[in-house]
N, CA and C atoms as an extended XYZ file, in Angstrom:
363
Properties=species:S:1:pos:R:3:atomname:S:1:resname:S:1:resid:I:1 pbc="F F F"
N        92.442     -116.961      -34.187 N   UNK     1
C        91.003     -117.104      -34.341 CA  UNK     1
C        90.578     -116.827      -35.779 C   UNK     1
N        91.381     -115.732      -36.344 N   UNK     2
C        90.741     -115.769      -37.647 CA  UNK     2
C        90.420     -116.590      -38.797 C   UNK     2
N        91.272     -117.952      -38.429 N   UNK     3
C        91.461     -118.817      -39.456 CA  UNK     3
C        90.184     -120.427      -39.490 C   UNK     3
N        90.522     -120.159      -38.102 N   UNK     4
C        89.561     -121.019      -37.261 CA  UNK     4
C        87.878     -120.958      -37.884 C   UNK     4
N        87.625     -122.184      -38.167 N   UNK     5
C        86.204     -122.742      -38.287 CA  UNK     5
C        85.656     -122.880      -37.615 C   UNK     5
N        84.348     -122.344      -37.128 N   UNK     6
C        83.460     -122.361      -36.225 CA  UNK     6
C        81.921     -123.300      -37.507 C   UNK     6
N        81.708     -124.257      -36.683 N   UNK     7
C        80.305     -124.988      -37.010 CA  UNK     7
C        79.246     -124.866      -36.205 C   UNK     7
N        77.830     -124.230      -37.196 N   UNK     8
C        76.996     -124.194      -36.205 CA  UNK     8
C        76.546     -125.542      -35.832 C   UNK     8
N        75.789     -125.946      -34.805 N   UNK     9
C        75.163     -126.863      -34.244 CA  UNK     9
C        73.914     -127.190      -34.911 C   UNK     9
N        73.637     -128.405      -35.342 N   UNK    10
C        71.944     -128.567      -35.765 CA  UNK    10
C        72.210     -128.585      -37.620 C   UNK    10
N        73.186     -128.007      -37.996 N   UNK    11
C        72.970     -127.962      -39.339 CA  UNK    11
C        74.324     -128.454      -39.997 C   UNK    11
N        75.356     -128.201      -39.423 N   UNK    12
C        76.998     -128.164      -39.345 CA  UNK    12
C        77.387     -127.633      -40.901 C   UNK    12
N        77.114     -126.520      -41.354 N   UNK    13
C        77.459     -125.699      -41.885 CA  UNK    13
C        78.476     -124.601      -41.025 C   UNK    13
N        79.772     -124.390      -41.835 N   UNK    14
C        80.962     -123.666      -41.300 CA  UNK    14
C        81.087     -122.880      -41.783 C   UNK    14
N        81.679     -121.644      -41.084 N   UNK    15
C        82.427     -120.856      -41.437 CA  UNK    15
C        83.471     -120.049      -40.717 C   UNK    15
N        83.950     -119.085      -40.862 N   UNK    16
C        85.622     -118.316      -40.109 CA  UNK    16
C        84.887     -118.044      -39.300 C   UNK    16
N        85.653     -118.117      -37.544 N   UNK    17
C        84.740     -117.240      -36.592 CA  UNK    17
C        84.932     -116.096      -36.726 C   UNK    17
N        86.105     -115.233      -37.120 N   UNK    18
C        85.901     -113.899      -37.475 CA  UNK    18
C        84.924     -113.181      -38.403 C   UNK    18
N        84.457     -114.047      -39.254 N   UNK    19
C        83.066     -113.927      -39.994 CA  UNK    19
C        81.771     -114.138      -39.064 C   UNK    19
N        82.011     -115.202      -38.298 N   UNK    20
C        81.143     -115.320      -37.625 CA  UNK    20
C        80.535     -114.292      -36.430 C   UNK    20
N        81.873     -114.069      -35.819 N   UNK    21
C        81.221     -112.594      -34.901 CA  UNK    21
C        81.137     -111.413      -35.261 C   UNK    21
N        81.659     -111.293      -36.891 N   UNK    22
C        80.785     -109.873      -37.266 CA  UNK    22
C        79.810     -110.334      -37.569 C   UNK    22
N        78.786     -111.840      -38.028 N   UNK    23
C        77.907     -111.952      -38.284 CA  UNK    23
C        76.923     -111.329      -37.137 C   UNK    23
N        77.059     -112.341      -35.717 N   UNK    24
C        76.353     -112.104      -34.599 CA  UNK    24
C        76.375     -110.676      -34.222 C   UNK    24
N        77.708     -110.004      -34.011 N   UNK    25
C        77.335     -108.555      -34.059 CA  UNK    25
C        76.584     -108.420      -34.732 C   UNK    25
N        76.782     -107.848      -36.197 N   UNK    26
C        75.661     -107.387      -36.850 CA  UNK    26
C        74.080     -107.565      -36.486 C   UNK    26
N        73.683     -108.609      -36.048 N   UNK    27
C        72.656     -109.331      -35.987 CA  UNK    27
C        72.153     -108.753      -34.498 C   UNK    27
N        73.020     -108.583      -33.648 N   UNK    28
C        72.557     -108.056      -32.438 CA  UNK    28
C        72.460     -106.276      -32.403 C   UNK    28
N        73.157     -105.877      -33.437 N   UNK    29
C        72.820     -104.324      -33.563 CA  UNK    29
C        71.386     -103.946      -34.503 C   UNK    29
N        71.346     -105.009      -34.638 N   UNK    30
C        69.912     -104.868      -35.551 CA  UNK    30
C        68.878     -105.131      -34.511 C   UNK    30
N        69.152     -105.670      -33.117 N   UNK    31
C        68.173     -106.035      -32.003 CA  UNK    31
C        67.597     -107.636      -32.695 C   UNK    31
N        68.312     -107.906      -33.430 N   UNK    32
C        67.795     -109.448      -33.522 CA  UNK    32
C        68.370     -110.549      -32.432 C   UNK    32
N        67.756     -111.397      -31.989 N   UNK    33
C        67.796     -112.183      -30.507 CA  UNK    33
C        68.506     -113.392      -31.137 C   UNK    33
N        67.476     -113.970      -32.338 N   UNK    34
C        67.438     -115.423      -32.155 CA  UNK    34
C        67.910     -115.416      -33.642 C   UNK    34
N        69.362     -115.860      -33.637 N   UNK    35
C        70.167     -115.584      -34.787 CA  UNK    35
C        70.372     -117.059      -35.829 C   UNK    35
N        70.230     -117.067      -36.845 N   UNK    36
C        70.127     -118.341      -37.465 CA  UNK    36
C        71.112     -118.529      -38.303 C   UNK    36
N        71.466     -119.525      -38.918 N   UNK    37
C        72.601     -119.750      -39.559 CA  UNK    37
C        72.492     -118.897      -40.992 C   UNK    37
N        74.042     -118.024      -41.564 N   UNK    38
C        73.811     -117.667      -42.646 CA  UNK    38
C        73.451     -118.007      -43.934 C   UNK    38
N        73.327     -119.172      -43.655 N   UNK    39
C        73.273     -120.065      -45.260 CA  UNK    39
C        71.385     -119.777      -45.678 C   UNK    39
N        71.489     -119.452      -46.729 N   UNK    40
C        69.977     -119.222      -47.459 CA  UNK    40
C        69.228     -120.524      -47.173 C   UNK    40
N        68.035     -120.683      -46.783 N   UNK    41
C        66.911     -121.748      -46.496 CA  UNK    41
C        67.741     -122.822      -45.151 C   UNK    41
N        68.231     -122.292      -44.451 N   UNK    42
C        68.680     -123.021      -43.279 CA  UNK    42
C        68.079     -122.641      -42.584 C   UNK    42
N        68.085     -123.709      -41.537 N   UNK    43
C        67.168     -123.608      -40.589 CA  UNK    43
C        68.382     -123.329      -39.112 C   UNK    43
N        69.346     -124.069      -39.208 N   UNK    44
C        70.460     -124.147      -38.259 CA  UNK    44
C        70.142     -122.552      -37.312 C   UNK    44
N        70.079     -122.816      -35.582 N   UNK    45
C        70.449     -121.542      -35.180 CA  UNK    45
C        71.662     -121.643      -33.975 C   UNK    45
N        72.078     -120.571      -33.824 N   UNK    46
C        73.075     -119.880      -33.201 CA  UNK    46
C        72.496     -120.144      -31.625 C   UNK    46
N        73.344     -120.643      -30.772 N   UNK    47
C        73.114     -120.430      -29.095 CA  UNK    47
C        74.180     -119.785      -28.762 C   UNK    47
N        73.992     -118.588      -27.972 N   UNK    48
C        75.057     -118.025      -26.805 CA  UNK    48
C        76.102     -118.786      -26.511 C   UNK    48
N        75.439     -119.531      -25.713 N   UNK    49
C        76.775     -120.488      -25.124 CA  UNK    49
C        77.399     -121.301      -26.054 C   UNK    49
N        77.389     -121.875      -27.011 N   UNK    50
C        78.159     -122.241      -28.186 CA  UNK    50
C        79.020     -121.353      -28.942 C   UNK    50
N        78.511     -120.376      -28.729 N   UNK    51
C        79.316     -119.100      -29.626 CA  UNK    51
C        80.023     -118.245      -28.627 C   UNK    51
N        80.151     -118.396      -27.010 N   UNK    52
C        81.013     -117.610      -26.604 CA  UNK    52
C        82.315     -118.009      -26.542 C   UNK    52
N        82.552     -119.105      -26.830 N   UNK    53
C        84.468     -119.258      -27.108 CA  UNK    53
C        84.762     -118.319      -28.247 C   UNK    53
N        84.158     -117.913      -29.297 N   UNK    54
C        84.622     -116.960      -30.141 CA  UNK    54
C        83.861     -115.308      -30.231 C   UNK    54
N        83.131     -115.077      -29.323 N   UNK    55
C        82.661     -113.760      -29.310 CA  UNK    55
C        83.586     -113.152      -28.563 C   UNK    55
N        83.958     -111.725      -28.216 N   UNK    56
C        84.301     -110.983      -27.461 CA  UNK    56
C        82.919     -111.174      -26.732 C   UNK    56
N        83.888     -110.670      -24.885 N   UNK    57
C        82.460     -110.782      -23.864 CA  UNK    57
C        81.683     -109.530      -23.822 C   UNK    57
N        82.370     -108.200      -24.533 N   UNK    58
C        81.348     -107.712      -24.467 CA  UNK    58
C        79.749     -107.621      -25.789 C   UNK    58
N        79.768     -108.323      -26.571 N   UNK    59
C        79.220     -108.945      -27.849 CA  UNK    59
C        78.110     -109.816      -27.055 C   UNK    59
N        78.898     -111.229      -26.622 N   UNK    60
C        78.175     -111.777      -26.005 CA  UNK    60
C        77.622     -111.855      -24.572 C   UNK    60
N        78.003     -110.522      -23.562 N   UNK    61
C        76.858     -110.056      -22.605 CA  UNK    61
C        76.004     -109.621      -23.509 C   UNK    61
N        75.866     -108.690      -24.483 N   UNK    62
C        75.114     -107.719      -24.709 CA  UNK    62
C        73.643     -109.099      -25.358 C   UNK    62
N        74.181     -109.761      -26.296 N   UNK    63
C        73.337     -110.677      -26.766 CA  UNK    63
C        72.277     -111.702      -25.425 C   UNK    63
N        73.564     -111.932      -24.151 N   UNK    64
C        72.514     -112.492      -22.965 CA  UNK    64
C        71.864     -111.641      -22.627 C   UNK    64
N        72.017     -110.290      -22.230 N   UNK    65
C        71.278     -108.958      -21.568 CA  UNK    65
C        69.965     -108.595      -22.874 C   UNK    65
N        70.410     -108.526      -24.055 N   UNK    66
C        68.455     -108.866      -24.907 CA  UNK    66
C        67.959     -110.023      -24.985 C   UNK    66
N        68.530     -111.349      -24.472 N   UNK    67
C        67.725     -112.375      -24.420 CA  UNK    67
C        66.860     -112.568      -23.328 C   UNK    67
N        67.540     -111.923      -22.096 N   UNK    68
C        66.563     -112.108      -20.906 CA  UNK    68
C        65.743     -110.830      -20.984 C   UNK    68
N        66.403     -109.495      -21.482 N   UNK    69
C        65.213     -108.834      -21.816 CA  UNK    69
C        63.872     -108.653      -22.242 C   UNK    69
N        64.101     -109.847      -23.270 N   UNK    70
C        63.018     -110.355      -24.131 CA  UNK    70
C        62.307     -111.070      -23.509 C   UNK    70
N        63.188     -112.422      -22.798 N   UNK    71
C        61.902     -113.139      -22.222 CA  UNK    71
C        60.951     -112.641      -20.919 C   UNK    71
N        61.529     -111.409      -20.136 N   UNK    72
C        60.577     -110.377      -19.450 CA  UNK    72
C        59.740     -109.734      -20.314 C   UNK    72
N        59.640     -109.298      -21.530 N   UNK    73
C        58.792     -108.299      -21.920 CA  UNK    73
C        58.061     -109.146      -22.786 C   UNK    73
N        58.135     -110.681      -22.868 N   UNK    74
C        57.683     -111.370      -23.434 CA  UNK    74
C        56.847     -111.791      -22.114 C   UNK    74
N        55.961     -111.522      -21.272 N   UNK    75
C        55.062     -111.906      -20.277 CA  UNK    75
C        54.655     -110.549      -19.791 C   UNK    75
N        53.520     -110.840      -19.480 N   UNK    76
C        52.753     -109.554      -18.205 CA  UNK    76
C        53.651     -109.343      -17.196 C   UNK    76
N        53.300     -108.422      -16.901 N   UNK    77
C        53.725     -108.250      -15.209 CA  UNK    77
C        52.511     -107.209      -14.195 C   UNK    77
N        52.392     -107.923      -13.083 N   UNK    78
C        51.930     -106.999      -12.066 CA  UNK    78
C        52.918     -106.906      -11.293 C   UNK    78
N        51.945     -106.325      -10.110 N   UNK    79
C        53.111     -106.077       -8.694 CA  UNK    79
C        52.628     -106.742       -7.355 C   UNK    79
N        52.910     -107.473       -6.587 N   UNK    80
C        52.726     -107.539       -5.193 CA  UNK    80
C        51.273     -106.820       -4.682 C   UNK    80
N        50.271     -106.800       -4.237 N   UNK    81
C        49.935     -105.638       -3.726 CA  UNK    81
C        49.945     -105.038       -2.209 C   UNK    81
N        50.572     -106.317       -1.587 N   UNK    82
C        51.039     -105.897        0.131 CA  UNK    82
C        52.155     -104.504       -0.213 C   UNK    82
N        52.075     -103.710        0.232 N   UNK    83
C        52.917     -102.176        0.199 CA  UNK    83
C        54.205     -102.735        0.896 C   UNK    83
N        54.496     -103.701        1.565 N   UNK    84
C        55.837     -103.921        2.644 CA  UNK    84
C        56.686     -105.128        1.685 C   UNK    84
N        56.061     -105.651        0.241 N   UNK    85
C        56.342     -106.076       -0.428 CA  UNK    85
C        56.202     -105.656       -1.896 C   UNK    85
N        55.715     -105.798       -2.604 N   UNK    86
C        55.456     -105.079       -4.140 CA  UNK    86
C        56.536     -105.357       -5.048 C   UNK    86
N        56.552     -106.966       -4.548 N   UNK    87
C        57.850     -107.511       -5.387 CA  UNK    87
C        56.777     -107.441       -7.143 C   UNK    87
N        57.998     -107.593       -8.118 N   UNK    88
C        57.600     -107.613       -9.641 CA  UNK    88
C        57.030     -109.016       -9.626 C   UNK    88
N        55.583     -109.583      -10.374 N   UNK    89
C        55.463     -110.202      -11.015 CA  UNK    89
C        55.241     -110.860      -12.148 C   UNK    89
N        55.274     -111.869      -12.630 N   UNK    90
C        55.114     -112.080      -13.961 CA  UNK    90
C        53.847     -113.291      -14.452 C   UNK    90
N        52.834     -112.935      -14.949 N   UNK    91
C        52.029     -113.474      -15.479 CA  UNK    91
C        52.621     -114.999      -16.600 C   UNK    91
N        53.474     -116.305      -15.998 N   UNK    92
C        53.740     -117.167      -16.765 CA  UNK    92
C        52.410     -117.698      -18.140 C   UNK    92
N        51.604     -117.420      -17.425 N   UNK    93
C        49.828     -118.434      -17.863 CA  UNK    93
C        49.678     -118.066      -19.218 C   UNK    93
N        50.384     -117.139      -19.933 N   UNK    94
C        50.079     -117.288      -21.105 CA  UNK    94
C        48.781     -116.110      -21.735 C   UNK    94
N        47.910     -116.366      -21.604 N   UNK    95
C        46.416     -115.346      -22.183 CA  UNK    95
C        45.594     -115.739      -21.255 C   UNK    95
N        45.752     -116.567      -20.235 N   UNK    96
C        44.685     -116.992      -18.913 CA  UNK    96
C        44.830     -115.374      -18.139 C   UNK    96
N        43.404     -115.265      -17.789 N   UNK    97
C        43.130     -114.402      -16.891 CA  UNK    97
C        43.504     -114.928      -15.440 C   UNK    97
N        44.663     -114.072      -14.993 N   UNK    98
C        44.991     -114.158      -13.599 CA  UNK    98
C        44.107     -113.832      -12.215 C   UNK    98
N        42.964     -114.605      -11.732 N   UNK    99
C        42.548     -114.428      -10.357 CA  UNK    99
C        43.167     -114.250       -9.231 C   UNK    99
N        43.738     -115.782       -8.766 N   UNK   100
C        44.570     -115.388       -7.464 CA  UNK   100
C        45.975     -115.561       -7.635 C   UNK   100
N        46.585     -115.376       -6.825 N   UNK   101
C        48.007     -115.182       -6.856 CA  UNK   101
C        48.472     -115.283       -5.627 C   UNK   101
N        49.842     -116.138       -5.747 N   UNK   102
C        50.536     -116.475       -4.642 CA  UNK   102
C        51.770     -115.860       -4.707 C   UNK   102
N        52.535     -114.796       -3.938 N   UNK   103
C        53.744     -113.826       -3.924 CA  UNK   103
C        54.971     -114.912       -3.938 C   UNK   103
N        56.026     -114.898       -4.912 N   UNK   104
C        56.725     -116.012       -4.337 CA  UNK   104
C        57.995     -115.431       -3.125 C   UNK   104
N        57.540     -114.439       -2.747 N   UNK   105
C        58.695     -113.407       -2.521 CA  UNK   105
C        58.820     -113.226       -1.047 C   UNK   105
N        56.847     -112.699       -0.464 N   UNK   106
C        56.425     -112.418        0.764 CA  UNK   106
C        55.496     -113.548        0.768 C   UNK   106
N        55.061     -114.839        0.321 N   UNK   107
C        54.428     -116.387        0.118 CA  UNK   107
C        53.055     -115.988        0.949 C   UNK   107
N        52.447     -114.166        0.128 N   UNK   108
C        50.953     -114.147        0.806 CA  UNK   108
C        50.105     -114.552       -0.425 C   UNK   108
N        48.715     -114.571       -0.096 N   UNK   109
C        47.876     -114.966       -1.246 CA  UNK   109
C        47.072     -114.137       -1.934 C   UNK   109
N        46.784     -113.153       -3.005 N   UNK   110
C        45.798     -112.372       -3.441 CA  UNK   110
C        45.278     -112.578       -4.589 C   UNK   110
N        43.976     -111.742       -3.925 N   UNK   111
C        42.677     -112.033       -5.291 CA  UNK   111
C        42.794     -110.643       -5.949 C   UNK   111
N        42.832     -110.739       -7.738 N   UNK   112
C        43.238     -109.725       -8.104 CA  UNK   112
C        42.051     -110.082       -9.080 C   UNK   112
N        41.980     -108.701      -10.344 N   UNK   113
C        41.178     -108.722      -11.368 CA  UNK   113
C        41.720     -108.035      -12.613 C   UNK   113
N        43.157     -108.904      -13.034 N   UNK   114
C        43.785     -108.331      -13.622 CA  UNK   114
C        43.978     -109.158      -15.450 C   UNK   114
N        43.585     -108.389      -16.377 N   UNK   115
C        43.279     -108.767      -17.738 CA  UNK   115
C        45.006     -108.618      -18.494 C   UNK   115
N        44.966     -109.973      -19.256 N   UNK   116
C        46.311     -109.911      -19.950 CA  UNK   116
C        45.972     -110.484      -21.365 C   UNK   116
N        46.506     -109.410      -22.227 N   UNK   117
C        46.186     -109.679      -23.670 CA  UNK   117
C        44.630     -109.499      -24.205 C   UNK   117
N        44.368     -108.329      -23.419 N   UNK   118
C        43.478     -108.285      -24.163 CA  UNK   118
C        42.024     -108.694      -24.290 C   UNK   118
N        42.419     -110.207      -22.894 N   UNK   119
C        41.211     -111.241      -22.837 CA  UNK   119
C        39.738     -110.385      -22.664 C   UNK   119
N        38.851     -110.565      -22.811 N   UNK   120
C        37.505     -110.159      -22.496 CA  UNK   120
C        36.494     -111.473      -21.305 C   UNK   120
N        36.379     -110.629      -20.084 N   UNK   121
C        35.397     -111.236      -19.146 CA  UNK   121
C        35.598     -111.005      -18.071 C   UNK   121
């Protein structure tokens, strides 16, 4: 592997994958997600699944486990409010104020009055 050229996708700029997964390490100990190619003014980025033939798996769990992290804490969440359910939900809508809501879990219907981002009304 050490000798081996790895090309990113989108830009096809190369380099050693052993360079390459201390790059992505590095990049994921810094808590950075969305990793871009090293070359100065590139735009080229890095996907998981392109880069796990040369990551170690524990490198690249850790990089899937903050990507889905992110895209949870990247949305609201409420909860259910039936007590025999109180599954997690997630506000997809963006900055829309959530009225009703359909459980996808226990498929009941509730009217809520719940503010996301901040909205005012």
């Amino acid at each position: 592997m050490i000798n081996e050229a790895f090309e990113i996708k989108g830009c096809g700029h190369s380099y050693c994958s052993e360079c390459m997964v201390r790059y992505v390490q590095s990049k994921i100990e810094e808590n950075v997600i969305s990793i871009g190619c090293p070359e100065i003014d590139c735009h080229g980025v890095l996907e998981p699944e392109i880069c796990q033939s040369i990551l170690p798996p524990e490198v690249f769990n850790r990089w899937g486990k903050a990507l889905c992290e992110a895209l949870i804490l990247g949305t609201q969440k409420f909860y259910c409010p039936f007590k025999d359910c109180s599954a997690l939900l997630h506000n997809e809508g963006g900055r829309k104020k959530i009225l009703q809501s359909e459980c996808p879990h226990c498929n009941r219907l509730f009217v809520h009055n719940v503010k996301f981002h901040g909205t005012q009304g």
